[in-house]
PyMOL Python script that loads the backbone (N, CA, C, O; Angstrom):
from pymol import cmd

cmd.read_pdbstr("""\
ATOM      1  N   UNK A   1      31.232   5.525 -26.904  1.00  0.00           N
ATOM      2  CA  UNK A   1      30.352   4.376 -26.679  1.00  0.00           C
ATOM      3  C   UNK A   1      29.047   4.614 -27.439  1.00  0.00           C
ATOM      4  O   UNK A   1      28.696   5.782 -27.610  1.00  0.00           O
ATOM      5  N   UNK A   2      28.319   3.647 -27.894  1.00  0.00           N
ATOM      6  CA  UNK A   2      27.236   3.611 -28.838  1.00  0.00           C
ATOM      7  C   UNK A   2      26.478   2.655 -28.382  1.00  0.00           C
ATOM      8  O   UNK A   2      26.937   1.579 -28.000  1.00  0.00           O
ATOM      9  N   UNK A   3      24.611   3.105 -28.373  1.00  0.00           N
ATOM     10  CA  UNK A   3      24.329   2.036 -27.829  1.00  0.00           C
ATOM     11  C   UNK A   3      23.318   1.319 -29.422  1.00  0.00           C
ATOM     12  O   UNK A   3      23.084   2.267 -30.171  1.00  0.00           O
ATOM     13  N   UNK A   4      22.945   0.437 -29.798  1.00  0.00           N
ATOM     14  CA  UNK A   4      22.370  -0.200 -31.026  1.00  0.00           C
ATOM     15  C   UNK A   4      20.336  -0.229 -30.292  1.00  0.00           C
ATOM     16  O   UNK A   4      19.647  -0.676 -29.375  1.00  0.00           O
ATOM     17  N   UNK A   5      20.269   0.620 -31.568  1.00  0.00           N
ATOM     18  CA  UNK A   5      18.679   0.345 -31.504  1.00  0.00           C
ATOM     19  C   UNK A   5      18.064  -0.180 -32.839  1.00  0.00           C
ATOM     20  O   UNK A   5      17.281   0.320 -33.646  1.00  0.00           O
ATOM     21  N   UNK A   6      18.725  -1.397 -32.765  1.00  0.00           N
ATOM     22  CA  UNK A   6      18.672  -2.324 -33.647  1.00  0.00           C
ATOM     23  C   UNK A   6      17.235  -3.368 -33.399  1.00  0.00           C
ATOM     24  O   UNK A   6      16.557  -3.098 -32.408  1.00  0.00           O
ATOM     25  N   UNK A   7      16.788  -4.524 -34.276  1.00  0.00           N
ATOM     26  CA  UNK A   7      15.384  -5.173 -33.536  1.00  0.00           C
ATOM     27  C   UNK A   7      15.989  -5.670 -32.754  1.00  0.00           C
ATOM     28  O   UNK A   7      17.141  -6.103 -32.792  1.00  0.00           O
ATOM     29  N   UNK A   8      14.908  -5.638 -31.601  1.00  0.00           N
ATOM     30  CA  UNK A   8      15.147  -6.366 -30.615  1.00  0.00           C
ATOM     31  C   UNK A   8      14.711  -8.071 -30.941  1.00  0.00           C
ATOM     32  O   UNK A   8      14.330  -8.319 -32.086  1.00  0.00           O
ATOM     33  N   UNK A   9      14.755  -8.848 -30.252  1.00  0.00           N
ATOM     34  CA  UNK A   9      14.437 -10.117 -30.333  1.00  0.00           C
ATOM     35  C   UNK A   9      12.791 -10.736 -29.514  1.00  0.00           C
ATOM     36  O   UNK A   9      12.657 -10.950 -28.310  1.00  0.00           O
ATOM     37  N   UNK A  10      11.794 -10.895 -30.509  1.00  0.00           N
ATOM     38  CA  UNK A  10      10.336 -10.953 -30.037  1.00  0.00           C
ATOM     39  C   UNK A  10      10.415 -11.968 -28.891  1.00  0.00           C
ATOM     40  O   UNK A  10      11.113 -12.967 -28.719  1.00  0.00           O
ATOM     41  N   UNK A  11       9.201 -11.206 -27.969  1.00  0.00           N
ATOM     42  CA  UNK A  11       8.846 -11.784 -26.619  1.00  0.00           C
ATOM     43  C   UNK A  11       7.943 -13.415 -27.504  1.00  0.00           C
ATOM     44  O   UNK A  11       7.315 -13.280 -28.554  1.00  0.00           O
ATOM     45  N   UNK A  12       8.093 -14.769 -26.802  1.00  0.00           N
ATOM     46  CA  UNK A  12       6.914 -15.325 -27.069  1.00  0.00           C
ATOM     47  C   UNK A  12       5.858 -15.035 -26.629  1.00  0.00           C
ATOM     48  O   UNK A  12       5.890 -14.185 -25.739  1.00  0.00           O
ATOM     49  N   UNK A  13       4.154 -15.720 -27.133  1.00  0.00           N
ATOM     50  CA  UNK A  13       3.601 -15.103 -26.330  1.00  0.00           C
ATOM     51  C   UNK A  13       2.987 -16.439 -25.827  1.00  0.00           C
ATOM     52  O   UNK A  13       3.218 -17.263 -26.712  1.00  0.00           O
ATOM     53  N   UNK A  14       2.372 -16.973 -24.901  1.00  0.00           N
ATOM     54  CA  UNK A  14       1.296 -18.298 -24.428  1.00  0.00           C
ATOM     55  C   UNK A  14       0.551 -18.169 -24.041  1.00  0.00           C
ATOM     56  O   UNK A  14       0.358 -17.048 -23.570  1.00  0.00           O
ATOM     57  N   UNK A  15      -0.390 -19.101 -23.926  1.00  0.00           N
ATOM     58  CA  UNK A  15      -1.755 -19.191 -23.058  1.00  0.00           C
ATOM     59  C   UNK A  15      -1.644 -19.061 -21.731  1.00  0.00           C
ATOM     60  O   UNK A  15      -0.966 -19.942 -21.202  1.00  0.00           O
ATOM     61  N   UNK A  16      -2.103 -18.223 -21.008  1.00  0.00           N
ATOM     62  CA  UNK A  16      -2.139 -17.893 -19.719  1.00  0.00           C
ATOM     63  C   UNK A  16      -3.558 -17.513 -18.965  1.00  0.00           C
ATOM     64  O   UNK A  16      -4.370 -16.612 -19.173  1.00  0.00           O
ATOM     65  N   UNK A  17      -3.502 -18.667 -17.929  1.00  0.00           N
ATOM     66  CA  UNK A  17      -4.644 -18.413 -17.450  1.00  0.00           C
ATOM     67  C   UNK A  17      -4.521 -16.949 -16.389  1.00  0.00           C
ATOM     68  O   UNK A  17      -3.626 -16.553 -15.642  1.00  0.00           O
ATOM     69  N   UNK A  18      -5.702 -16.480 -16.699  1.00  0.00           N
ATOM     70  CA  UNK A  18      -6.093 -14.872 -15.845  1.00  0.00           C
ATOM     71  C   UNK A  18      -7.359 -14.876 -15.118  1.00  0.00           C
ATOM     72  O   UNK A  18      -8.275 -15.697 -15.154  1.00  0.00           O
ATOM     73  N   UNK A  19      -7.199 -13.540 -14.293  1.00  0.00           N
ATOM     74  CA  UNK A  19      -8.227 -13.523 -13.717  1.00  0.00           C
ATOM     75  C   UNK A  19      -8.828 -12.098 -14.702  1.00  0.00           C
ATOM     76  O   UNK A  19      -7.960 -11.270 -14.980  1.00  0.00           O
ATOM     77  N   UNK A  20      -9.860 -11.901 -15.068  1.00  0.00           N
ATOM     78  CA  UNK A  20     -10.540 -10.774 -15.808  1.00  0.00           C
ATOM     79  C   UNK A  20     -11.505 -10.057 -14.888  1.00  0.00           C
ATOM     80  O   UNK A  20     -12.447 -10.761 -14.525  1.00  0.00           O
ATOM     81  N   UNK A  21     -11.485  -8.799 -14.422  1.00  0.00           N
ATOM     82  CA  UNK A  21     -12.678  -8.149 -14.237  1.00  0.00           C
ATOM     83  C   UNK A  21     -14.075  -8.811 -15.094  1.00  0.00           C
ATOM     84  O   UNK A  21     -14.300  -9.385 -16.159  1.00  0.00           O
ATOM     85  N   UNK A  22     -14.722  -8.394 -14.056  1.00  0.00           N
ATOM     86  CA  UNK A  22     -16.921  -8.622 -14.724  1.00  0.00           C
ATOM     87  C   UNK A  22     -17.454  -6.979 -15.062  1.00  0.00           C
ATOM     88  O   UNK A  22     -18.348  -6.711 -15.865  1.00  0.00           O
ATOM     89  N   UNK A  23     -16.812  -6.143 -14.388  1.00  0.00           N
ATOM     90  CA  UNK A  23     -17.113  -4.919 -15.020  1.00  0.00           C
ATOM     91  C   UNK A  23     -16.639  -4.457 -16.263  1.00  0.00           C
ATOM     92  O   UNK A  23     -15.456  -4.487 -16.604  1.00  0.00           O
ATOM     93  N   UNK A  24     -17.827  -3.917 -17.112  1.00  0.00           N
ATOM     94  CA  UNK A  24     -17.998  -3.290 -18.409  1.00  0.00           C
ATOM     95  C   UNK A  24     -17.174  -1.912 -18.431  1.00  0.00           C
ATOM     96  O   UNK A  24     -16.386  -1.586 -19.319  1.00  0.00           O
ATOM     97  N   UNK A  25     -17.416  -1.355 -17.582  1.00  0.00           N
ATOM     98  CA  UNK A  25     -16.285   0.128 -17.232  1.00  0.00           C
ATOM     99  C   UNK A  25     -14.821  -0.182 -16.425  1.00  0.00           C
ATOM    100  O   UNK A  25     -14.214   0.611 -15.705  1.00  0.00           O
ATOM    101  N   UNK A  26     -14.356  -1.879 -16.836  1.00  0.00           N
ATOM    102  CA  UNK A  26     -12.940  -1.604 -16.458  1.00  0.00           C
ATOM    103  C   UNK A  26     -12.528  -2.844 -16.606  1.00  0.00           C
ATOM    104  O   UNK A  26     -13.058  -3.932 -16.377  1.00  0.00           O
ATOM    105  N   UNK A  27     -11.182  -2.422 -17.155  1.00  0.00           N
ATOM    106  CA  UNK A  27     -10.208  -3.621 -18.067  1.00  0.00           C
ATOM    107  C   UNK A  27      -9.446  -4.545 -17.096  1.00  0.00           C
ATOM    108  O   UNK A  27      -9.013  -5.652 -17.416  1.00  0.00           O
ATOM    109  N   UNK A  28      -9.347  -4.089 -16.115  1.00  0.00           N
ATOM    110  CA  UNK A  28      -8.276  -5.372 -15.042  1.00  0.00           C
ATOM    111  C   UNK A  28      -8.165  -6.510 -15.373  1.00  0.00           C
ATOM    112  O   UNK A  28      -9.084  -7.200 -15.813  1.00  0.00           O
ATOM    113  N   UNK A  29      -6.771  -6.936 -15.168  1.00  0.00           N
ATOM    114  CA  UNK A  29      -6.984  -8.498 -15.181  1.00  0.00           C
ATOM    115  C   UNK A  29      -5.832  -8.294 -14.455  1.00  0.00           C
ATOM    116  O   UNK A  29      -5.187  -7.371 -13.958  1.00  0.00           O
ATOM    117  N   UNK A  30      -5.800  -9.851 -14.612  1.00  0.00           N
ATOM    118  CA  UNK A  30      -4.290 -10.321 -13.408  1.00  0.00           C
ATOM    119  C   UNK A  30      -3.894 -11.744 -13.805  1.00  0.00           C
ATOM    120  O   UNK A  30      -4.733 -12.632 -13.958  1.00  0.00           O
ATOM    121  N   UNK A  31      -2.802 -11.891 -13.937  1.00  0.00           N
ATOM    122  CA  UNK A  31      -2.056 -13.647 -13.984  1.00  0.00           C
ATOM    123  C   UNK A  31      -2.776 -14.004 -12.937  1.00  0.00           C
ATOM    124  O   UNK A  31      -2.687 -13.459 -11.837  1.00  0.00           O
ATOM    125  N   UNK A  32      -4.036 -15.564 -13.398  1.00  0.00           N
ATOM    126  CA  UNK A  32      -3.827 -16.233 -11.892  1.00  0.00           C
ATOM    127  C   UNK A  32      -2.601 -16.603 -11.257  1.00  0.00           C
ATOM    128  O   UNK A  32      -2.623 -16.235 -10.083  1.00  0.00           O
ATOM    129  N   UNK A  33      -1.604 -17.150 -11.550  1.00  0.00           N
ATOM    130  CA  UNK A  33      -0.425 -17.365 -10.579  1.00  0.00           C
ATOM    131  C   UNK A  33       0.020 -16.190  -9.799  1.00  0.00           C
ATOM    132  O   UNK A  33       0.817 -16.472  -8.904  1.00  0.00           O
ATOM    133  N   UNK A  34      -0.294 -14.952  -9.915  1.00  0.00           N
ATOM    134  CA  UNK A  34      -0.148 -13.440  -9.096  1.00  0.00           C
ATOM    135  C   UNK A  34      -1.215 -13.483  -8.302  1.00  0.00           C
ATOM    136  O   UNK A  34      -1.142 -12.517  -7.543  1.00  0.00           O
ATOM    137  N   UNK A  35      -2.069 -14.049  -8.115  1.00  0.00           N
ATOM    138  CA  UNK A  35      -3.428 -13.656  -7.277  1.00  0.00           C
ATOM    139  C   UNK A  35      -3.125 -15.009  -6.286  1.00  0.00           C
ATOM    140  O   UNK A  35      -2.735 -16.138  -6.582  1.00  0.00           O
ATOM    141  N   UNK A  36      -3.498 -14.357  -4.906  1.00  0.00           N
ATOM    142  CA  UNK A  36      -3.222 -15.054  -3.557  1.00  0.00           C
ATOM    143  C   UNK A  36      -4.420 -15.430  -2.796  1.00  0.00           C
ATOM    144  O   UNK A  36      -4.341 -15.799  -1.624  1.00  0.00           O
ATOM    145  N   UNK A  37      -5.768 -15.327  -3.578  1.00  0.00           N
ATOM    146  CA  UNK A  37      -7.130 -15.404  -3.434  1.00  0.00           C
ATOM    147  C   UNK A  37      -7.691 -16.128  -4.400  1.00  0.00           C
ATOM    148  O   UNK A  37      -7.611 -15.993  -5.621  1.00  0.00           O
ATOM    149  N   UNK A  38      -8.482 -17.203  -3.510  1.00  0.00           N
ATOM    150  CA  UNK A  38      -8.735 -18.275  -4.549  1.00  0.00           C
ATOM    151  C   UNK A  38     -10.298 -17.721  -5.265  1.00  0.00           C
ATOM    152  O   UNK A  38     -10.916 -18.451  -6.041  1.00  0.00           O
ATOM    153  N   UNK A  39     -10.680 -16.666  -4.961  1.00  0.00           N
ATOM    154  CA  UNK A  39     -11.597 -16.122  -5.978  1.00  0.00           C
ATOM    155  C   UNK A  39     -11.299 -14.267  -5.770  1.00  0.00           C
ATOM    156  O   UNK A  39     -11.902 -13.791  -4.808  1.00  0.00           O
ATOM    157  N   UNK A  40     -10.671 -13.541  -6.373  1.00  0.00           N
ATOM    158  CA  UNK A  40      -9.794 -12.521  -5.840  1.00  0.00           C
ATOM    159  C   UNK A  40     -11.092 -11.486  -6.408  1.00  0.00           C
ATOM    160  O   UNK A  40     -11.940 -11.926  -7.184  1.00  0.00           O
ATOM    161  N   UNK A  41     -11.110 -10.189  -5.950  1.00  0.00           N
ATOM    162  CA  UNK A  41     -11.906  -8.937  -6.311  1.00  0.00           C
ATOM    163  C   UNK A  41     -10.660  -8.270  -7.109  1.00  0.00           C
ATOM    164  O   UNK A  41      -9.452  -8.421  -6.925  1.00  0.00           O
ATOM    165  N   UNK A  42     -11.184  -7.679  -7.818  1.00  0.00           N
ATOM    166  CA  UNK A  42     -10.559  -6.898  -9.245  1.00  0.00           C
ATOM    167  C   UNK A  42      -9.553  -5.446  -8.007  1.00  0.00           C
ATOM    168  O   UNK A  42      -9.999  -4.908  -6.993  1.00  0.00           O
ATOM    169  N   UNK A  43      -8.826  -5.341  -8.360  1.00  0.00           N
ATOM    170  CA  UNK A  43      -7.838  -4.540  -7.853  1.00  0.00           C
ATOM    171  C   UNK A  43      -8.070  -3.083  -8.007  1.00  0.00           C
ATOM    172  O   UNK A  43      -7.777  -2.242  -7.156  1.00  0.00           O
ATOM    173  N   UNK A  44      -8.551  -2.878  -9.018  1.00  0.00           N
ATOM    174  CA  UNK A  44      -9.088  -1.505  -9.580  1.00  0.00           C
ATOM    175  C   UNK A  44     -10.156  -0.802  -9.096  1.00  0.00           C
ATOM    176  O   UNK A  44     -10.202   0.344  -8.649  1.00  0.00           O
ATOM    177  N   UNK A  45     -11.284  -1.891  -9.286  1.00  0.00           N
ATOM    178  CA  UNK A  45     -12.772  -1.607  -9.152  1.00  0.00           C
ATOM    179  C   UNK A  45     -13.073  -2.244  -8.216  1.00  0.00           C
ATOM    180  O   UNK A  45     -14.028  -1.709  -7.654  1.00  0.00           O
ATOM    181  N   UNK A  46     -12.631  -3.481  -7.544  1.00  0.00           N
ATOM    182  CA  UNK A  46     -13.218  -4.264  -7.128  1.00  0.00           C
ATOM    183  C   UNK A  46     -14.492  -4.733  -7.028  1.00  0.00           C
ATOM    184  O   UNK A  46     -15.204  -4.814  -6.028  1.00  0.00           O
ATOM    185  N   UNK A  47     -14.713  -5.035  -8.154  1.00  0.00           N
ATOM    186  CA  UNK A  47     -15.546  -5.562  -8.788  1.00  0.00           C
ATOM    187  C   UNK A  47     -15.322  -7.508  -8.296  1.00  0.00           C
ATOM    188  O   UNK A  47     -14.513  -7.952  -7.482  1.00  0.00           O
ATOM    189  N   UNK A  48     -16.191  -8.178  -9.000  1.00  0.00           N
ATOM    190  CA  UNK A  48     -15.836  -9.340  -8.889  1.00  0.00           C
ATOM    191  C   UNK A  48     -14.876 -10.167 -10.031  1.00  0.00           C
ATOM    192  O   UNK A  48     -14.780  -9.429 -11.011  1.00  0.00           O
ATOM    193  N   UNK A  49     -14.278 -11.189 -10.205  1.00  0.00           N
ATOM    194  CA  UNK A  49     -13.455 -11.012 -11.488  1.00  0.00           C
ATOM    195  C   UNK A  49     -13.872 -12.769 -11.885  1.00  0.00           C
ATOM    196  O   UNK A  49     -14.408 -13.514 -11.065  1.00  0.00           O
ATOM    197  N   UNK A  50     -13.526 -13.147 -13.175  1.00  0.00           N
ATOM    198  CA  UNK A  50     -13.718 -14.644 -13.994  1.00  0.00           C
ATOM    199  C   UNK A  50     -12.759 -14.817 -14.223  1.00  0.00           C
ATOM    200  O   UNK A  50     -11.855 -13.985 -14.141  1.00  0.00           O
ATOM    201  N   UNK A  51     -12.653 -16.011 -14.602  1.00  0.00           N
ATOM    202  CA  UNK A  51     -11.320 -16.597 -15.102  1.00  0.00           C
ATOM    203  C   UNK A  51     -11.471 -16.636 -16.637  1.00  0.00           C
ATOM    204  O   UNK A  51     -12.576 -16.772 -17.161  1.00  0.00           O
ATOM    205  N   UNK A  52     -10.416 -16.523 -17.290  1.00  0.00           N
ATOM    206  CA  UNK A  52     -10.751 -17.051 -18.590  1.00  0.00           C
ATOM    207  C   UNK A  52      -8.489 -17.143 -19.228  1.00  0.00           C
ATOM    208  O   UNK A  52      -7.438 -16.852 -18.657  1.00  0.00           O
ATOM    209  N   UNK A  53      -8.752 -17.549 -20.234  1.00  0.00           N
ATOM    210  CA  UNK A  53      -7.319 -17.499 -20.628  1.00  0.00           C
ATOM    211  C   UNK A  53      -7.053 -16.841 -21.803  1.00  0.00           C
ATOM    212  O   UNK A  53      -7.847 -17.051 -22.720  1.00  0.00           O
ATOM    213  N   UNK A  54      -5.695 -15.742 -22.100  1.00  0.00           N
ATOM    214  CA  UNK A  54      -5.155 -14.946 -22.709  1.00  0.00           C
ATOM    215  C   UNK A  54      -4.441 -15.798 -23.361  1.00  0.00           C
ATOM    216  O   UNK A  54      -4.434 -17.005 -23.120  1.00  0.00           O
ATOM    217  N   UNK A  55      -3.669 -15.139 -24.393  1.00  0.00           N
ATOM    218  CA  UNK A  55      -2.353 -15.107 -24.990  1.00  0.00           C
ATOM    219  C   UNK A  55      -1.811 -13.846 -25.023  1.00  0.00           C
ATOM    220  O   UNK A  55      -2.196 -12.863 -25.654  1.00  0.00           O
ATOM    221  N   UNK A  56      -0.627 -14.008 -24.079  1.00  0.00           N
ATOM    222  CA  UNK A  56      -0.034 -12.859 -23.453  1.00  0.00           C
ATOM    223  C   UNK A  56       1.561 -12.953 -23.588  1.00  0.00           C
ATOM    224  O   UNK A  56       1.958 -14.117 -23.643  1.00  0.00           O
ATOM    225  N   UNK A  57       2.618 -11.911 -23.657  1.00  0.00           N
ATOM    226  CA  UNK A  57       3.965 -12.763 -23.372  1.00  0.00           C
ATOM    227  C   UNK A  57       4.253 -13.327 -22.403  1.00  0.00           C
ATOM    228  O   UNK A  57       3.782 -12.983 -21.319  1.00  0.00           O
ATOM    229  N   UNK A  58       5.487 -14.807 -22.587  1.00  0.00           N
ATOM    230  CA  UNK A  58       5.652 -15.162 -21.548  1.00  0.00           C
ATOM    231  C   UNK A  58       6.810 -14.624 -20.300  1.00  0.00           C
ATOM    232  O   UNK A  58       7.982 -14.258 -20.387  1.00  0.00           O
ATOM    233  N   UNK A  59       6.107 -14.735 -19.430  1.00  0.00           N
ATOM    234  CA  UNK A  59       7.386 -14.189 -18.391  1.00  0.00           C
ATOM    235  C   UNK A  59       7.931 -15.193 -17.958  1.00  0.00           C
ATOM    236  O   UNK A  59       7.321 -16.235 -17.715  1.00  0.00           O
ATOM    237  N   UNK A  60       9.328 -15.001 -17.778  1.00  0.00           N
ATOM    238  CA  UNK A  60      10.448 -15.682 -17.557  1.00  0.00           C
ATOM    239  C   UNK A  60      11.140 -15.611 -16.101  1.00  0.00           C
ATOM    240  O   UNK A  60      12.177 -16.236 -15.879  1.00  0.00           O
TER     241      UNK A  60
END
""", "prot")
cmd.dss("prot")
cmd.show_as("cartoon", "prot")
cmd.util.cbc("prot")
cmd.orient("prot")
């Protein structure tokens, strides 16, 4: 048996709205559709977090 590590077939990627950390010492973000808080604290730092939108792959 052989397995092929051949190309794979590219993820798309879309606009996705996120939630972003406000702290300068830390990268968090999060899909808003994953966050269950309508203004959520950063998971990491908990810090406070903004919204803004990525281009990220899409999940399926």
């Amino acid at each position: 048996m052989s397995f092929s590590r051949g190309p794979k077939e590219p993820v798309p990627e879309v606009e996705t709205n996120v939630w972003s950390c406000t702290s300068d010492d830390c990268q968090g973000w999060m899909r808003e559709t994953y966050s269950f808080n309508e203004e959520p604290a950063c998971p990491l730092c908990k810090s406070t977090m903004e919204r803004e939108v990525r281009v990220i792959p899409e999940m399926k």
